[in-house]
C-alpha positions as CSV (number, residue, x, y, z in Angstrom):
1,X,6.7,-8.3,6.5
2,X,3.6,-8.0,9.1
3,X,0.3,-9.6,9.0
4,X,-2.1,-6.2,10.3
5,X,-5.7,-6.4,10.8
6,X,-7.5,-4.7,8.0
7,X,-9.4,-2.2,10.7
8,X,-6.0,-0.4,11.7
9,X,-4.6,-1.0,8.2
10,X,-4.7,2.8,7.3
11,X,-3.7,4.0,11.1
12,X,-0.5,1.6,10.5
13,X,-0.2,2.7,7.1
14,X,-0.1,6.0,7.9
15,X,2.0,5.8,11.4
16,X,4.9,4.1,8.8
17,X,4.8,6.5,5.8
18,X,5.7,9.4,8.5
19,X,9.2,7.2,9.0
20,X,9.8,6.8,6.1
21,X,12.2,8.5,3.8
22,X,11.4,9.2,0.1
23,X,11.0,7.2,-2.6
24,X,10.2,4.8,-0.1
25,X,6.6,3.2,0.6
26,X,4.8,0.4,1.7
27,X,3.1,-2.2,-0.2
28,X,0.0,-4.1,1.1
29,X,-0.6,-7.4,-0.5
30,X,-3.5,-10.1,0.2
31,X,-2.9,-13.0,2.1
32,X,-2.0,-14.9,-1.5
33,X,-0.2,-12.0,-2.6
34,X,-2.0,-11.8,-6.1
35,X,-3.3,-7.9,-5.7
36,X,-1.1,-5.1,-4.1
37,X,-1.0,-1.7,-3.0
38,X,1.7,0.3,-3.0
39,X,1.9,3.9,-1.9
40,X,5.5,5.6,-2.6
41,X,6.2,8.4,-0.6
42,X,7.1,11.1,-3.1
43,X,7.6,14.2,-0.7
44,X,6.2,15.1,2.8
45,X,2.8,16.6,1.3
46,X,2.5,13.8,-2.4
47,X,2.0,10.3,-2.2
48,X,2.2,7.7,-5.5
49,X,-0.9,4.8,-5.1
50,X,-0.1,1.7,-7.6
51,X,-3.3,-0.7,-7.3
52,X,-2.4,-3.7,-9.1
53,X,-5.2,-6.4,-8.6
54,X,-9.1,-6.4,-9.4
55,X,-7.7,-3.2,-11.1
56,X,-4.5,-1.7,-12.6
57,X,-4.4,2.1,-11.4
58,X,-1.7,4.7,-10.7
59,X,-2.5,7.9,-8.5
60,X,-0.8,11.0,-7.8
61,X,-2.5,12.4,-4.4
62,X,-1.7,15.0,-1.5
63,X,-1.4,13.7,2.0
64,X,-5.0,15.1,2.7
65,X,-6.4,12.9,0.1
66,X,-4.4,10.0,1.3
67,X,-7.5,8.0,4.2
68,X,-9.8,8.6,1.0
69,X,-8.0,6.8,-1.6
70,X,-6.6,4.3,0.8
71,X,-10.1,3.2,2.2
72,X,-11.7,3.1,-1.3
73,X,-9.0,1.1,-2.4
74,X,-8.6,-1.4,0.1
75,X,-12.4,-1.8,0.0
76,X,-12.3,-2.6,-3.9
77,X,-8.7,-5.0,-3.1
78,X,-9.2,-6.4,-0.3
79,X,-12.9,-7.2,0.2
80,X,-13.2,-10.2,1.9
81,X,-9.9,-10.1,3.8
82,X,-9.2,-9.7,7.6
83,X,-5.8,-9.2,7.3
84,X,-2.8,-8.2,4.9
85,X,0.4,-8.4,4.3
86,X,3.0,-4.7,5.0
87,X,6.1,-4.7,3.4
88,X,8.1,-1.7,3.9
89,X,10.7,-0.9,0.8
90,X,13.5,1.9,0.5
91,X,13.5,1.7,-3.5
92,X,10.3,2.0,-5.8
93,X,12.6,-1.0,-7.8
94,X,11.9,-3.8,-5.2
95,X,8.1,-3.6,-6.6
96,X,9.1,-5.3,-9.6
97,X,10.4,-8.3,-8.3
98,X,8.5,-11.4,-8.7
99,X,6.6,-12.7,-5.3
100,X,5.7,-16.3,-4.9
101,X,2.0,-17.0,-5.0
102,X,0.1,-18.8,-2.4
């Protein structure tokens, strides 16, 4: 888990997502952890955004699509925040778990 300055947030984002093999993903979480995003890596070209937080959203979108949706997102998440929280998972599963709140 890395704290990354929410300016390079979507350069990082996107620099990890190429490592990664599906169905992995990275989730971003606020500093307290009570709103997430998590984008699952469903193929080389589709991506799967889960925004759980101001709102509860799933989104199917193509790697083109992906800056668009990330920025709008983080904006509506995040909006106050300097930093946030990267947790890089192998299994969609791990989302599920139960994170302690700050």
């Amino acid at each position: 888990m890395a704290l990354i300055n929410i300016d390079t947030v979507i350069q990082e984002t996107r620099r990890y997502l190429k490592k990664i093999i599906a169905p992995g993903g990275i989730e971003l979480l606020s500093y307290k952890r009570n709103r997430s995003i998590a984008i699952i890596k469903e193929n080389s070209d589709m991506y799967h955004i889960r925004e759980n937080g101001y709102e509860t959203e799933e989104v199917l979108v193509s790697a083109t699509q992906l800056n668009r949706e990330l920025k709008t997102r983080i904006g509506r998440e995040f909006p106050r925040s300097r930093k946030v929280r990267l947790i890089k998972f192998q299994d969609p599963v791990k989302l599920e778990r139960s994170r302690q709140k700050i």
